[in-house]
C-alpha positions as CSV (number, residue, x, y, z in Angstrom):
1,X,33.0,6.0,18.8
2,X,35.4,3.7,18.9
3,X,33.5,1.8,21.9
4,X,30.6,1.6,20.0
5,X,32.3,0.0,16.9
6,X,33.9,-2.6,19.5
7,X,30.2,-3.5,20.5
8,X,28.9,-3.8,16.6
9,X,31.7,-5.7,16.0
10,X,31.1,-8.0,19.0
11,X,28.0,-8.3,19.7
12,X,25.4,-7.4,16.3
13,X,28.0,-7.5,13.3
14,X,27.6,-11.6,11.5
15,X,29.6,-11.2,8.6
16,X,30.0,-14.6,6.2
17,X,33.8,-13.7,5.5
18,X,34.4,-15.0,9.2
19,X,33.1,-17.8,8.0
20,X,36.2,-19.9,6.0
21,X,34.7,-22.1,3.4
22,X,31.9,-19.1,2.7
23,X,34.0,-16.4,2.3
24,X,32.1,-13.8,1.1
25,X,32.2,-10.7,2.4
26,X,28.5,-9.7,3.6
27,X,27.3,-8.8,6.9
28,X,24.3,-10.6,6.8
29,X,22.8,-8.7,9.8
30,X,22.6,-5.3,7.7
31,X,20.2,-7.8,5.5
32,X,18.4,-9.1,8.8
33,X,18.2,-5.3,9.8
34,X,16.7,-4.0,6.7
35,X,14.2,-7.0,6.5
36,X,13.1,-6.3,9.8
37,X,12.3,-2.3,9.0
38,X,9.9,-3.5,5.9
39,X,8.0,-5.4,8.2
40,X,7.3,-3.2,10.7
41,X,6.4,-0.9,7.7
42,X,4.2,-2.9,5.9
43,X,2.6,-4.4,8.6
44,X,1.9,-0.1,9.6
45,X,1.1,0.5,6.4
46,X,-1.8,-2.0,6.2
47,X,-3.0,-1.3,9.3
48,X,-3.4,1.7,8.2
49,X,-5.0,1.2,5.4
50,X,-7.4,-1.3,6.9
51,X,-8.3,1.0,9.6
52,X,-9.5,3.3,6.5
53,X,-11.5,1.0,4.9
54,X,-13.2,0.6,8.2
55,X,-13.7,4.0,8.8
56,X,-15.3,4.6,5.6
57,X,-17.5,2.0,5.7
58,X,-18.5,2.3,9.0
59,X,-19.9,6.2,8.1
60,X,-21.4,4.5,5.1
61,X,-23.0,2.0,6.9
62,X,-24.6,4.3,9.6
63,X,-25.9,6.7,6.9
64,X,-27.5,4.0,5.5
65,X,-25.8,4.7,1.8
66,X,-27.1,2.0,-0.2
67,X,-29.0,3.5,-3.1
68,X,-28.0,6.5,-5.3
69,X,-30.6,8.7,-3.6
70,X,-28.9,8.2,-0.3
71,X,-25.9,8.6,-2.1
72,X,-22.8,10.8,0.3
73,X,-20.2,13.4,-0.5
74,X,-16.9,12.9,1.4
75,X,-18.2,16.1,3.2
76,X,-20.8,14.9,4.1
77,X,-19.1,11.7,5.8
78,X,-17.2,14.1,7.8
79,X,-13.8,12.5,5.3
80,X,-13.2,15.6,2.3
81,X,-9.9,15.7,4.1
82,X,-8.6,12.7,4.6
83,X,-5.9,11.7,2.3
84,X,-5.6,7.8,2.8
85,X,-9.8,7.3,2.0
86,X,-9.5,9.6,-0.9
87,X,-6.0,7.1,-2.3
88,X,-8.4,4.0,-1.4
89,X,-11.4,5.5,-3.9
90,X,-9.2,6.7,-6.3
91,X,-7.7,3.6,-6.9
92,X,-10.0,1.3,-6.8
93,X,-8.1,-1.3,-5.0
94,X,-9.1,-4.2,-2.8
95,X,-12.6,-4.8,-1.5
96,X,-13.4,-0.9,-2.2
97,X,-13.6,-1.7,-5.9
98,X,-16.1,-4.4,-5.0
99,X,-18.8,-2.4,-2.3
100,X,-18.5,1.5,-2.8
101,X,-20.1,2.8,-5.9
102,X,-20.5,6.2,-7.2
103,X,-22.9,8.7,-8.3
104,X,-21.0,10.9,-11.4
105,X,-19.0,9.5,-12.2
106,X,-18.8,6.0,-14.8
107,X,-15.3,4.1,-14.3
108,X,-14.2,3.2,-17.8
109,X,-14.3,-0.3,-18.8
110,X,-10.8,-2.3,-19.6
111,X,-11.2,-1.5,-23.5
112,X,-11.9,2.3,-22.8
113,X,-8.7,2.2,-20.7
114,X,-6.7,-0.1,-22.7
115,X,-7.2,2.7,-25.5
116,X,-6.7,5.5,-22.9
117,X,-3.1,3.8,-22.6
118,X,-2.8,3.5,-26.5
119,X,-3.5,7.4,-26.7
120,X,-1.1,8.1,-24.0
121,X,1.8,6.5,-25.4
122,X,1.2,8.5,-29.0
123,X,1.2,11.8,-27.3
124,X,3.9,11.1,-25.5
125,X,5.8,10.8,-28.8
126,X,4.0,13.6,-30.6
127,X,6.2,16.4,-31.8
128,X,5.1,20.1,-30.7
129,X,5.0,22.7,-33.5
130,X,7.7,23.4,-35.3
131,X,9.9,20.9,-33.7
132,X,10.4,16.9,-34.3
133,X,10.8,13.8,-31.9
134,X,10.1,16.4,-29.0
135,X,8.5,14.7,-25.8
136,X,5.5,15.8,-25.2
137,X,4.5,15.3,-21.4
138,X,0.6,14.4,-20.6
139,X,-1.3,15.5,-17.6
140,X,-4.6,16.6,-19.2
141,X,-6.8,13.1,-19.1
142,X,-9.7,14.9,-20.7
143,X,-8.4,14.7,-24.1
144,X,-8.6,11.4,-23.9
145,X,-12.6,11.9,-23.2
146,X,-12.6,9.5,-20.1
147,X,-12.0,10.2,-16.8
148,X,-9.3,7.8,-15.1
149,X,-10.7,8.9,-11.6
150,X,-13.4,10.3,-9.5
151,X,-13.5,14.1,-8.7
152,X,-14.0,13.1,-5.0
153,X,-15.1,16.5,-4.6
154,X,-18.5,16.6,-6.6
155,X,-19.2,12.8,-6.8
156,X,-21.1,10.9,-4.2
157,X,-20.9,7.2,-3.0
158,X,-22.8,4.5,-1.8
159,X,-22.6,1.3,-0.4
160,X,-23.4,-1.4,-3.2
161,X,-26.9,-2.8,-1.5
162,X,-26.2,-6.4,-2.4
163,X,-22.7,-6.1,-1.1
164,X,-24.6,-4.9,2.1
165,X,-23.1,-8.0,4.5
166,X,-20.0,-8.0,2.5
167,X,-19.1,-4.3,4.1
168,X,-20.2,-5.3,7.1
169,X,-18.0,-8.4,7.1
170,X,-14.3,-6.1,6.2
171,X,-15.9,-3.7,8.6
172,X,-15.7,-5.8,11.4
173,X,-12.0,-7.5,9.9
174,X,-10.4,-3.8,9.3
175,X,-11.4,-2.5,12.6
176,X,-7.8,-2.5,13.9
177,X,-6.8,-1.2,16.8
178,X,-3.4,0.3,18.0
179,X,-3.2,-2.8,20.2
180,X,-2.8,-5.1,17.5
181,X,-0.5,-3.2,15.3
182,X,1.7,-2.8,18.1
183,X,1.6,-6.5,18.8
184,X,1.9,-7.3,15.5
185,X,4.9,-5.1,15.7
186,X,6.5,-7.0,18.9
187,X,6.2,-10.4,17.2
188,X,8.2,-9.4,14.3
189,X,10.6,-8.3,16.8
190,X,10.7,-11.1,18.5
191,X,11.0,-13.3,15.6
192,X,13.4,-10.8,13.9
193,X,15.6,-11.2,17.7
194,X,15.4,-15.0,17.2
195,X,16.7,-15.5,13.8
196,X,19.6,-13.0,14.7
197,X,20.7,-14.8,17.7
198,X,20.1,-18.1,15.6
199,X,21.5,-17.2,12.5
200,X,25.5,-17.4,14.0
201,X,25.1,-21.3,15.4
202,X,23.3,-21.6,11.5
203,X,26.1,-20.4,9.6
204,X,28.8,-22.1,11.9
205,X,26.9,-25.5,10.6
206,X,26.9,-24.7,7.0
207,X,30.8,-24.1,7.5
208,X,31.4,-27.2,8.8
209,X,29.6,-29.1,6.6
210,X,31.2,-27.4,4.1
């Protein structure tokens, strides 16, 4: 143990209180570290997430979905279990919002949800029976008589058909392969590796100039 703390200590620990005139006690590598870790993670994370988009457009795009009577059920695109297309429909975010349409189900306009947010801050202040200033905790959005998302179960989607080369466009951009990630990855690394081999000889100048 000991041996290893030698080597931190050494070799990966850059903490500003060796540093005289800056004096503060941070290891700044923890902060290097932990910078590094959330951007491998995001950069996963989107790759992910783009390689989802892709997928789902791609079985759109070969079922030729464009209209509502060609219109297809996450069942039938092969994708009722998949978790990650079933986040990107449900929230509505990114280019999804923009091509996939559905069939069932009518998104509610801002004013519809603006006062879905009105209601839902009443009833969270609304006292039960019998009782005052009692929280009451929401999870029924049908009293509100709008739906905040699709039942991906029963609805069915399409591709919006002027939006036709639009999907094929973040098709072709999403299709990410492992390769990429994992280079993606790597040059994180290495730029993560250059800044901490860098960042002694940096703070040694601020010092002196200090």
């Amino acid at each position: 143990m000991n041996f290893f703390r030698k080597i931190y200590n050494d070799y990966f620990c850059v903490n500003l209180k060796d540093y005289d005139k800056i004096g503060i006690d941070l290891e700044i590598n923890k902060i290097l570290l932990f910078l590094f870790l959330g951007l491998i993670a995001a950069t996963v994370f989107i790759s992910i997430r783009s390689a989802n988009t892709s997928l789902l457009l791609k079985k759109l795009l070969r079922s030729d979905a464009f209209s509502e009577e060609k219109a297809k059920k996450l069942s039938e695109l092969g994708l009722s279990d998949n978790r990650a297309v079933k986040s990107l429909l449900s929230k509505g975010s990114g280019p999804i919002d923009k091509i996939i349409r559905f069939v069932g189900y009518q998104k509610p306009t801002y004013e519809e949800y603006i006062e879905y947010q009105n209601q839902q801050k009443k009833a969270k202040y609304k006292p039960n029976s019998g009782e005052k200033d009692d929280k009451k905790s929401i999870t029924d959005e049908s009293t509100y008589h709008i739906s905040i998302s699709p039942d991906l179960s029963s609805v069915s989607i399409y591709i919006d058909p002027e939006k036709k080369d639009y999907a094929e466009r973040i098709y072709k951009i999403n299709s990410t392969s492992i390769t990429k990630t994992v280079l993606s990855c790597l040059a994180i690394l290495a730029f993560y590796l250059l800044i901490f081999f860098l960042m002694p000889g940096i703070l040694s100048l601020i010092n002196g100039i200090l």
